[in-house]
C-alpha positions as CSV (number, residue, x, y, z in Angstrom):
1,X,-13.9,1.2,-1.5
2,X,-12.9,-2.6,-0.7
3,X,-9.9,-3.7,0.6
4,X,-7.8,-7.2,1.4
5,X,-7.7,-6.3,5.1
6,X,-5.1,-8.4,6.6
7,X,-5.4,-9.3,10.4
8,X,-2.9,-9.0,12.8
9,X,-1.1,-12.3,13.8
10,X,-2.5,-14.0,10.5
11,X,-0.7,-14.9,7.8
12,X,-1.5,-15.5,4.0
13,X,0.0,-17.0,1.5
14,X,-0.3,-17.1,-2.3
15,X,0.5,-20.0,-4.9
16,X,-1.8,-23.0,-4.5
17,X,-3.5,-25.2,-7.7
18,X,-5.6,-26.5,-5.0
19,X,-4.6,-30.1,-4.6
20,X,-1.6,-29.7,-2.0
21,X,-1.5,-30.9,1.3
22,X,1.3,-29.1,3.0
23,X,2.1,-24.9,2.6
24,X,5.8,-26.1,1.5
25,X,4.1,-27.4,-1.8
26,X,2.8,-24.3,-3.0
27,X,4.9,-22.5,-5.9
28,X,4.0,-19.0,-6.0
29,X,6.0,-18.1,-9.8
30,X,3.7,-21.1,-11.5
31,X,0.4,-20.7,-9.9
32,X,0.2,-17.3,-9.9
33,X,-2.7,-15.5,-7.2
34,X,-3.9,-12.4,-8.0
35,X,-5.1,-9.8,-5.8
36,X,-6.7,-7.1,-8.0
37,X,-8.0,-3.2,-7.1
38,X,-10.5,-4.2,-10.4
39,X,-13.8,-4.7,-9.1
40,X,-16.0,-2.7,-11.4
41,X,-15.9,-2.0,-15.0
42,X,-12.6,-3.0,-16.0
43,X,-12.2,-0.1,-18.7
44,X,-12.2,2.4,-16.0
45,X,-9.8,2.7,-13.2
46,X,-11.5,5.1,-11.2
47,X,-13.8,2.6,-9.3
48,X,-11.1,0.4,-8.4
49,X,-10.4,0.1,-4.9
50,X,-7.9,2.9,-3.3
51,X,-6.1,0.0,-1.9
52,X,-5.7,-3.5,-2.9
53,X,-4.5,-4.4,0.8
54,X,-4.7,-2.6,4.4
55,X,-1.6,-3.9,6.4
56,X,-1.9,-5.3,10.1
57,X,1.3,-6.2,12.6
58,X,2.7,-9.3,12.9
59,X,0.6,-10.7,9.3
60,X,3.0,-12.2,6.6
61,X,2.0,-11.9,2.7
62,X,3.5,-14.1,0.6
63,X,3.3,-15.4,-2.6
64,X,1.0,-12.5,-4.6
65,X,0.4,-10.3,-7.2
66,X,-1.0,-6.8,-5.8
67,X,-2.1,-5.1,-8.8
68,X,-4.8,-2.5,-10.0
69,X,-5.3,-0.2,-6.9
70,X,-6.1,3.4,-7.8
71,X,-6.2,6.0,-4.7
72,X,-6.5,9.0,-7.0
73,X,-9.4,11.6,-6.0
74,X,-11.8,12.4,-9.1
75,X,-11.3,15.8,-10.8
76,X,-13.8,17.0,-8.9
77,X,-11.8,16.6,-6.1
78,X,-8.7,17.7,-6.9
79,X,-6.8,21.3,-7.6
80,X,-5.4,23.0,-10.6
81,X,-2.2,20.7,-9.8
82,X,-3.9,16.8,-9.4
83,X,-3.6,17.5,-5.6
84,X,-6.2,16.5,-3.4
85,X,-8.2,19.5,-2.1
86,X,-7.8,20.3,1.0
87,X,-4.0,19.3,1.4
88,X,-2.5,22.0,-0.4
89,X,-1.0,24.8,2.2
90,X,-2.1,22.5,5.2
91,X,0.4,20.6,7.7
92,X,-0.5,16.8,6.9
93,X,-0.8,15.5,10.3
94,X,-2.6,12.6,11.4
95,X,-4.1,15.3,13.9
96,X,-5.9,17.0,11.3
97,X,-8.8,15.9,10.7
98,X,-9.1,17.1,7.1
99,X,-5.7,15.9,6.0
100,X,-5.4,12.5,7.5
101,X,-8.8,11.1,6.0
102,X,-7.4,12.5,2.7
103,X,-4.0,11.0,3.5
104,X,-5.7,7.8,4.2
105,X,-7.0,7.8,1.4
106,X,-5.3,8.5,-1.8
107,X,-2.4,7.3,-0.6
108,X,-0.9,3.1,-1.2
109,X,-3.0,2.1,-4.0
110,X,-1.2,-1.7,-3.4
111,X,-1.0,-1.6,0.1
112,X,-1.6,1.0,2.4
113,X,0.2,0.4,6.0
114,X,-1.3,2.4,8.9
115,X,0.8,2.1,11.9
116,X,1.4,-1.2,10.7
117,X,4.4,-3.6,10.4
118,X,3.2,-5.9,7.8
119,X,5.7,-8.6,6.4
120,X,5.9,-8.8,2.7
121,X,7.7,-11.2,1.0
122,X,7.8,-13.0,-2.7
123,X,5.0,-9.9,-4.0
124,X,4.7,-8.0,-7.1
125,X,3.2,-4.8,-7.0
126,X,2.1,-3.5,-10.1
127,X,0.3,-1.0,-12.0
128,X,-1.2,0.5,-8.9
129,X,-1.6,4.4,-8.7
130,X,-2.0,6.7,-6.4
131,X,-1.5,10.3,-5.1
132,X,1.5,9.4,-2.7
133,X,3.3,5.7,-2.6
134,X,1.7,4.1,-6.0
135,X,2.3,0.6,-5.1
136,X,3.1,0.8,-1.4
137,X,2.3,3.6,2.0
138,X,3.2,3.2,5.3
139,X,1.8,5.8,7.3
140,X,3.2,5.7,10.6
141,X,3.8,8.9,12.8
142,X,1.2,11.0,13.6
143,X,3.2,14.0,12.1
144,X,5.0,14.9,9.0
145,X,8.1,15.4,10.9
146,X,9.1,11.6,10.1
147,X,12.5,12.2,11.9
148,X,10.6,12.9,15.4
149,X,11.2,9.1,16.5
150,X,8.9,10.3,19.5
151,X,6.3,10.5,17.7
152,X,6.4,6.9,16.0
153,X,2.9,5.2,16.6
154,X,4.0,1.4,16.1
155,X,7.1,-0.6,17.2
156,X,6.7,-2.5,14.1
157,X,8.5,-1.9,10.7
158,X,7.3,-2.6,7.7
159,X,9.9,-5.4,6.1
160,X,9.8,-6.3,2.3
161,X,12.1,-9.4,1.2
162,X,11.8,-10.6,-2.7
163,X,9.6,-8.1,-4.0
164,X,9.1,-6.6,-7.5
165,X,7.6,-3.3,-8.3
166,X,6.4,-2.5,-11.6
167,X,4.4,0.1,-13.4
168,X,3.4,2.1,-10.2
169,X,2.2,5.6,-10.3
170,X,2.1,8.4,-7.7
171,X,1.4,11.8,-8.3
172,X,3.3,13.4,-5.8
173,X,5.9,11.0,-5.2
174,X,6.6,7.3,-4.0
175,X,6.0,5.8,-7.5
176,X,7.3,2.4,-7.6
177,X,8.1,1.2,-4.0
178,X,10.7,1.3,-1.6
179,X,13.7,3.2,-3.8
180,X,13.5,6.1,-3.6
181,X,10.3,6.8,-0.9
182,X,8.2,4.3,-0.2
183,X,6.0,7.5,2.0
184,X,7.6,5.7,4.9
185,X,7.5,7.9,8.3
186,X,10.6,6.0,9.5
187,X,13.4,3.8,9.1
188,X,12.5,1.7,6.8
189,X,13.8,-2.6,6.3
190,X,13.6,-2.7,3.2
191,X,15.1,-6.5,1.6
192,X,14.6,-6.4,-2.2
């Protein structure tokens, strides 16, 4: 499915009418900017996109609405319980083959962070779904020890300043965002 794919060492920013001339003239609450999962028929949300945004180090958001991102397998795809087959009795380790494409996956239906340490700030997540971390994922140890610090991937964190999560969804947990679990495999900054 299709994805904002940020780019490392690039920032965006959200907010413009059109007509400014300088970044410091923007005003994200009035000119709202949208970044929407919806790209098909809008009465379904299975063919929305499993993630509104992929993460990248050293990339600043700013300034956006992150909305309508649904990483949920079909029922096809799923067990008796709304987990994704496959994951059920298996160690979900980015090893594995099977599990880390599913993990991948159906998991951040706002943003999805793989071994990144994307910098959000002024965002609204909201009504994204998924199976694990509705609005937000950051997937970044290879294993599902998360307290194995040796087996961290990036030296980036994942920081979050001014954000709002709202009517998020995830099946197995990490609904809304940060508070509780934000499915972060580490420490994470976390400036609300």
């Amino acid at each position: 499915m299709k994805s904002f794919c940020l780019v490392p060492g690039i920032s965006i920013y959200g907010g413009f009418i059109g007509n400014e001339l300088l970044r410091s003239q923007r005003n994200w609450t009035k000119n709202l900017t949208v970044l929407s999962g919806e790209i098909g028929d809008p009465q379904l949300l299975s063919d929305n996109s499993y993630h509104v945004v992929t993460g990248a180090d050293d990339t600043l958001i700013d300034g956006f609405i992150i909305r309508d991102g649904y990483a949920v397998p079909d029922e096809k795809e799923t067990d008796s319980s709304d987990i994704p087959a496959g994951v059920q009795g298996k160690k979900a380790d980015m090893e594995n083959p099977d599990t880390a494409t599913i993990t991948q996956s159906y998991s951040g239906g706002g943003l999805l962070n793989l071994y990144a340490g994307t910098f959000v700030r002024n965002c609204s997540f909201q009504g994204n779904y998924a199976v694990r971390g509705g609005a937000v994922c950051n997937l970044a140890t290879r294993y599902e020890d998360h307290n194995e610090v040796s087996n961290t991937i990036g030296s980036r964190t994942p920081v979050f300043e001014s954000c709002i999560f709202e009517d998020n969804h995830a099946i197995i947990d990490g609904e809304a965002g940060p508070l509780p679990y934000l499915m972060a495999r580490y420490p994470l900054k976390t400036q609300l």
